[in-house]
C-alpha positions in Angstrom: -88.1 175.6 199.8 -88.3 172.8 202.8 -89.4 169.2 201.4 -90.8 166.2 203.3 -90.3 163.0 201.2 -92.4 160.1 202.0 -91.8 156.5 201.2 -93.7 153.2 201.6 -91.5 149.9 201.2 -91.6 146.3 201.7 -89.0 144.6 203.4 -87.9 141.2 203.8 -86.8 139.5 206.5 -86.3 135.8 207.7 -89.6 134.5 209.3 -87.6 134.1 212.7 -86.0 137.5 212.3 -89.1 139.8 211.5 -90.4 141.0 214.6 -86.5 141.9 215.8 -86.1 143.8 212.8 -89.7 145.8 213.1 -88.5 146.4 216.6 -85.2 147.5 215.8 -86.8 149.8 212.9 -88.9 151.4 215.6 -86.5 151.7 218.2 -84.1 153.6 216.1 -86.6 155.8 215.3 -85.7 155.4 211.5 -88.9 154.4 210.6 -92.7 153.0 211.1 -93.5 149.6 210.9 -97.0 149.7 210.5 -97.2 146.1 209.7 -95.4 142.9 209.6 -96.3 139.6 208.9 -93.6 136.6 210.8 -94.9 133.6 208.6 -93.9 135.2 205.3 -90.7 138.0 206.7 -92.6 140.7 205.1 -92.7 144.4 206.9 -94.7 147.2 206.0 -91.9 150.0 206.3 -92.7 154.3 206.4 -90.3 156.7 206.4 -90.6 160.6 206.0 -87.6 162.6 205.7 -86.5 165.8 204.3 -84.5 164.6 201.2 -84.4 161.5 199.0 -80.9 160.9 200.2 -81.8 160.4 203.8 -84.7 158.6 202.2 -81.9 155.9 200.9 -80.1 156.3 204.3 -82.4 154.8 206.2 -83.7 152.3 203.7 -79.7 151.5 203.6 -79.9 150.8 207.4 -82.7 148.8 207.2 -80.6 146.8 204.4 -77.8 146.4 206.9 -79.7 144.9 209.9 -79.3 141.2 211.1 -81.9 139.4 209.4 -82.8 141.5 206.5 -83.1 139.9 202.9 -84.1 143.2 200.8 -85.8 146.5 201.3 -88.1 147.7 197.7 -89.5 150.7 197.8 -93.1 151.1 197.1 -93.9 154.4 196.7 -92.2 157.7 197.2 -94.3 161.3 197.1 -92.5 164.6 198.1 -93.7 168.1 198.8 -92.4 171.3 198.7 -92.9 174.3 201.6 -92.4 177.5 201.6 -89.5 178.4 204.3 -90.9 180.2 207.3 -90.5 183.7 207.3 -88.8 184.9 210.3 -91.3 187.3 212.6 -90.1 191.2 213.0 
């Protein structure tokens, strides 16, 4: 069975900082950054992956950019699919 793991969290950044780290977020492809707010350093942060260990990856990366305070995680919902059968 394939799973797709998805994950809401809130990250913290400096106030001067925030929108380089949404855009960095984005750029890397790592994530969505729905949201982000510079006056408090909050960011609104998505991921979807297949696995809760490349779930913590990328919340790790986030962790480890210039400007970061802390990453929680929100919310985390996974689902399970059938593999694909191959066509004969």
């Amino acid at each position: 069975m394939a799973e797709l793991h998805i994950t809401s969290c809130v990250a913290y950044a400096t106030p001067e900082s925030t929108a380089a780290v949404a855009s960095a977020i984005q750029a890397a492809g790592i994530a969505e950054v729905p949201r982000h707010d510079a006056a408090t350093g909050r960011l609104v942060v998505l991921i979807e992956r297949e696995s809760t260990g490349a779930i913590l990856d990328v919340i790790d990366a986030i962790r480890a950019l210039p400007g970061v305070l802390a990453v929680h995680m929100a919310y985390q919902h996974a689902e399970e699919f059938p593999e694909p059968t191959p066509c004969k």
